[in-house]
Structure formats: C-alpha cells, structure tokens
C-alpha positions in Angstrom: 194.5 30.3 135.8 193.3 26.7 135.9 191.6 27.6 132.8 194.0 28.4 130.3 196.5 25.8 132.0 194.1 22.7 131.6 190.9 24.0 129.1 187.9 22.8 129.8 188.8 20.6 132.8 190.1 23.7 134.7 186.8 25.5 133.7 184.8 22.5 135.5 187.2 23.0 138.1 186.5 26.4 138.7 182.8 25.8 138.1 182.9 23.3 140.9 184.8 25.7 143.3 182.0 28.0 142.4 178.8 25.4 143.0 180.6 24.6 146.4 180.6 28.2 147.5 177.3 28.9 146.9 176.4 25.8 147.9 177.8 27.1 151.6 176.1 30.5 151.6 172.8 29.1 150.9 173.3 26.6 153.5 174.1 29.4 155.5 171.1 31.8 154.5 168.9 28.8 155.1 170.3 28.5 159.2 170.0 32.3 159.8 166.4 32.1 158.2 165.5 29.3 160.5 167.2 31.1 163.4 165.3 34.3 162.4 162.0 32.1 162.4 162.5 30.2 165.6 163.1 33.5 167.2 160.1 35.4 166.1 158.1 32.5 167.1 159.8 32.6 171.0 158.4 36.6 170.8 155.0 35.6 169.8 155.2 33.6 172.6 156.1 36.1 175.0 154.2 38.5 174.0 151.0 36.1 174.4 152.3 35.6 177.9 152.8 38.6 178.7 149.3 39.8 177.6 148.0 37.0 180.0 150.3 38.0 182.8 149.0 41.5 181.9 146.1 40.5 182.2 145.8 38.6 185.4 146.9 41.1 186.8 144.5 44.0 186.3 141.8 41.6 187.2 142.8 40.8 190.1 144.2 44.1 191.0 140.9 45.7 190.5 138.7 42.8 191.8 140.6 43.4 195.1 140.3 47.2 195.1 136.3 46.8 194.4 136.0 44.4 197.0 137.6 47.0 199.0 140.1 44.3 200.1 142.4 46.6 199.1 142.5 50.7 198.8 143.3 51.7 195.6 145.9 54.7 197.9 147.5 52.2 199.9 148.2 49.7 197.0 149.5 52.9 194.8 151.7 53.8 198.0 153.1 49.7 198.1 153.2 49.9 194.1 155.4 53.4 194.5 157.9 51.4 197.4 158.3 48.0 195.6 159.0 50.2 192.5 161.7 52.1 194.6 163.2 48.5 195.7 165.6 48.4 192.6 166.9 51.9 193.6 165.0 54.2 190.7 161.3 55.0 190.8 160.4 54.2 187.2 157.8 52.0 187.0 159.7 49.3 186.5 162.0 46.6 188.3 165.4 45.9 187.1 165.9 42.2 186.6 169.8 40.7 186.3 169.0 38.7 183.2 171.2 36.2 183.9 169.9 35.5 187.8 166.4 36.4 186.4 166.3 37.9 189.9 165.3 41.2 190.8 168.7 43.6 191.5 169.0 45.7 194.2 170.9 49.3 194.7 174.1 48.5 196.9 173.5 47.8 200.3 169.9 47.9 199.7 168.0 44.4 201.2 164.2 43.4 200.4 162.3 44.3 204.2 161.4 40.6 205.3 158.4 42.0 206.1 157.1 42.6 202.5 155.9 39.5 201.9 154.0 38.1 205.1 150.5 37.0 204.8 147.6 40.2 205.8 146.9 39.3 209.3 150.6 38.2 210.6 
C-alpha cells in the first residue's frame, strides 16, 4: 500500500520493515542455537559424570564383595530393600527433582538404622 501511495520511498519502507523482521528471527535462531548448544554440552557433562559415578561404583562394589567384606547375597538383599524404599521395586529410586531428594510412598520413613556405621 505504501508502495503505490509514495513510490519508491514506500518500497524502502517496506524493504526496511522486511530487513527488520528478519533481522529479529535470525537473532532469534541464533539464541535457540546457542541454547541448543549450551544444553548438549550440560548432557555431555552428565553423562561423563555419570560414567564416573558408574564407575566408582562397581569398583568398589566388587572390591568389597572380593574382600568378602561384603556377601554378594546380603548386598543383593540390601540392594532389593533400599530399592523398595521409594515404594516400587524397579531398580531405580524416585528422586523429587525439585528437592533432588529421594521421595517416599505415603507414610513410608527411611529406618534410622539404614545408615549406621558396620559395628554400631
């Protein structure tokens, strides 16, 4: 419309309403890229963690069960009951992201027990 009101002037308008607008979605792509960046490098660095968490670990899991500090059935049995602490036996422990605490079934309270020294 600018166009045929003013000529060529309302062409440079419009091509300056056009620069501007791309001008703002590159600006934009160019946030989400380094958004998309910055997050990939915060996995790679929780995966390497948790490959060294992963590691330690089994080390010392099976360094105490060849010492025979540890039996490998009793630690399976104490793996099995933790595991059941967050109210399902899956093989994992619920976590409330947001406490980063471990979350319990209802009613359901850590034994104070569970965590005393061997030979209390």
């Amino acid at each position: 419309m600018r166009t045929l009101l003013l000529g060529d002037i309302g062409n440079r308008l419009d091509i300056a309403d056009t620069e501007r607008s791309i001008e703002a979605m590159r600006s934009s792509h160019v946030r989400t890229v380094q958004n998309l960046h910055a997050r990939d490098q915060m996995i790679e660095v929780l995966r390497a963690e948790l490959g060294q968490q992963k590691l330690a670990i089994q080390a010392l899991t099976r360094f105490l069960v060849d010492s025979k500090v540890v039996d490998p059935e009793r630690l399976a049995e104490f793996v099995r009951d933790v595991d059941a602490e967050d109210g399902v036996i899956d093989g994992k422990l619920a976590i409330d992201p947001v406490k980063r605490r471990l979350v319990l079934e209802p009613g359901k309270e850590i034994d104070p027990d569970t965590f005393k020294k061997a030979g209390e």
